[in-house]
RODO-388991 format. One record per residue (C-alpha): x, y negated, z; residue in three letters. Coordinates in steps of 0.2 Angstrom, whole numbers, padded with zeros to 4 digits, always signed. Each point is the difference from the previous one (the first is absolute). Layout:
BEGIN
XYZAla...
//
This chain:
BEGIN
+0103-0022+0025Unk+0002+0010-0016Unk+0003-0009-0016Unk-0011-0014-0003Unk+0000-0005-0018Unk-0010-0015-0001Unk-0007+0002-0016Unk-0007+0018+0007Unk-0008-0009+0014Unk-0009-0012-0011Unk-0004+0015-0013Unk-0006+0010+0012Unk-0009-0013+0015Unk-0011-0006-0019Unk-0003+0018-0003Unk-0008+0005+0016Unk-0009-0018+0001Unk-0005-0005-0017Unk+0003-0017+0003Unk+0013-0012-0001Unk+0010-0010+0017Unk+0001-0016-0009Unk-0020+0000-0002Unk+0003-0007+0018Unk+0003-0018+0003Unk+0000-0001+0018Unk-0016-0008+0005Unk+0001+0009+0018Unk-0018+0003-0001Unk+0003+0021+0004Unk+0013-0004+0015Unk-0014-0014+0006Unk-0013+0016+0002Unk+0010+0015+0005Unk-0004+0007+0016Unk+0015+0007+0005Unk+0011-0016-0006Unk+0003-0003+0018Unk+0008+0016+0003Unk+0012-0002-0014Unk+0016-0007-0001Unk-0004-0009-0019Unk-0015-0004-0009Unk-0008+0010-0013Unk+0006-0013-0014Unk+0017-0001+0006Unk+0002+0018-0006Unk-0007-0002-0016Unk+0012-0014-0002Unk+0015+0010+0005Unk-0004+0009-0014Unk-0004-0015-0012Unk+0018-0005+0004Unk+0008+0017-0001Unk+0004+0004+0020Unk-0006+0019-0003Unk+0009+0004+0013Unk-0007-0013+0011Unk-0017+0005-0005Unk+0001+0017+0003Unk+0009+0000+0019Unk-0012-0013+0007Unk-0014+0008+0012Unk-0012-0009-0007Unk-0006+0012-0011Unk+0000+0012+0011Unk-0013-0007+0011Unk-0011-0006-0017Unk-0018+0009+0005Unk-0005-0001-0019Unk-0016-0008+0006Unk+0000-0009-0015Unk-0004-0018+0007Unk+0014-0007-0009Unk-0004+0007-0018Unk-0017-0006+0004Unk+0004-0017+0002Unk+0013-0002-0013Unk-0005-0012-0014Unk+0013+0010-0011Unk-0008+0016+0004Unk+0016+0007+0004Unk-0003+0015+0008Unk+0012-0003+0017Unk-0005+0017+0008Unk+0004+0011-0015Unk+0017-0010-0001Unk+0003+0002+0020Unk-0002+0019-0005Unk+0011+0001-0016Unk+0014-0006+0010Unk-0001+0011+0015Unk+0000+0014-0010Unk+0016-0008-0013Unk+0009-0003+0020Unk-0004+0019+0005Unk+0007+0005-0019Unk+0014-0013+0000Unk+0001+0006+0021Unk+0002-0018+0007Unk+0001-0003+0018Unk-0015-0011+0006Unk+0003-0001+0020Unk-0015+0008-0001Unk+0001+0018+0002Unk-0015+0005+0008Unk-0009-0008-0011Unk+0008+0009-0014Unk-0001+0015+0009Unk-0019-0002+0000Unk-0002-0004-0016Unk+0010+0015-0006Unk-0014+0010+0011Unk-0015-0008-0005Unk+0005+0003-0020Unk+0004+0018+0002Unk-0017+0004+0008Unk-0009-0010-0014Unk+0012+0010-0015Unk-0005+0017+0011Unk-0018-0004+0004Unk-0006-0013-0010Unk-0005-0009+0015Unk+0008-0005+0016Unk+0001+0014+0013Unk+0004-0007+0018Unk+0006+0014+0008Unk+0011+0006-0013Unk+0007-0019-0005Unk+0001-0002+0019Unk+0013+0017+0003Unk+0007-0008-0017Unk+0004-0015+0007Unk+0005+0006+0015Unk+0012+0011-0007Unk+0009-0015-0011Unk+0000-0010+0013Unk+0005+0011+0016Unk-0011-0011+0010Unk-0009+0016+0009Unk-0006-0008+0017Unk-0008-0017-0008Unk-0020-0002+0001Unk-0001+0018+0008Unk-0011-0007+0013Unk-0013-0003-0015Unk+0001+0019-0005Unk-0012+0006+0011Unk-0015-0015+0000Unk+0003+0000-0020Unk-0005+0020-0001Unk-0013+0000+0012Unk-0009-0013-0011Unk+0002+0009-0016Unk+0009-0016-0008Unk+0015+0014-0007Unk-0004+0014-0010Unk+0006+0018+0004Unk+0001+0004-0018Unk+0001-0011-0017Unk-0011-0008-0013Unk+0005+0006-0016Unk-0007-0009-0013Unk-0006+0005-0017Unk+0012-0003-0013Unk+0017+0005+0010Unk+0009+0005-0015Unk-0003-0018-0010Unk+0008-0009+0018Unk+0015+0012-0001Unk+0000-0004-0017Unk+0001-0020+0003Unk+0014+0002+0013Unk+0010+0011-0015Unk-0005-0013-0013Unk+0008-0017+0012Unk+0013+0012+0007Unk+0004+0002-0020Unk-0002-0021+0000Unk+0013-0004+0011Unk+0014+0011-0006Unk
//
């Protein structure tokens, strides 16, 4: 892991999410609702708690927020209105900066794919987040059975959706890149 200053974490995990850990106290309410809790190996909470106490390190190896959906069910249903899904995000991207291993690496690889199609596109574009993916991840063979069934019905796009406004979304990913440094 590159240098982990904890005083840079804090800076920086605050900058990205405007909010502050210790507006957490632990109630469980978000790790009560999430939908993919069962597929985790730690709840929701625990996380923020690791960094409440400080364990950076611990917070940003555990593959927990790597499966967070950012479905928002947990910020919903926090009575501090701490925004759980914004803070799963911050500290994927500070473990991608900081590059900490999560045990996860197809997840990560994914995420990595899917973020590079939304800073290029402005949107999500299957087939190129898909040879993205596949190319991090050098899982070629995986899910090529569903190739064929998924064109034929049209659910992937030969070409992308790019949005209106590309330039102020290349501009955002410059402006958090800038953030983290």
């Amino acid at each position: 892991m590159k240098n982990l200053n904890t005083k840079d974490f804090k800076k920086n995990l605050v900058a990205i999410t405007s909010q502050d850990p210790a507006l957490c106290y632990q109630c469980g309410k978000c790790s009560a609702g999430c939908p993919v809790r069962e597929f985790s190996e730690s709840p929701p909470n625990r996380i923020v708690r690791y960094v409440q106490l400080g364990e950076y390190e611990m917070a940003m190896s555990s593959p927990t927020i790597w499966l967070c959906a950012g479905c928002q069910t947990c910020t919903s249903r926090c009575p501090q209105e701490f925004d759980l899904a914004k803070f799963m995000d911050a500290v994927r991207e500070l473990a991608l900066l900081y590059g900490a291993v999560s045990g996860d690496k197809k997840s990560e690889d994914f995420h990595k794919a899917f973020l590079n199609q939304i800073k290029n596109f402005g949107r999500a574009y299957e087939i190129g987040m898909l040879v993205d993916y596949k190319l991090k991840s050098k899982d070629f063979l995986q899910d090529m059975d569903l190739a064929p069934k998924t064109l034929l019905k049209g659910k992937l796009g030969m070409f992308p959706h790019i949005v209106k406004g590309k330039k102020g979304i290349k501009k955002m990913f410059k402006k958090t890149g800038e953030v983290k440094k």
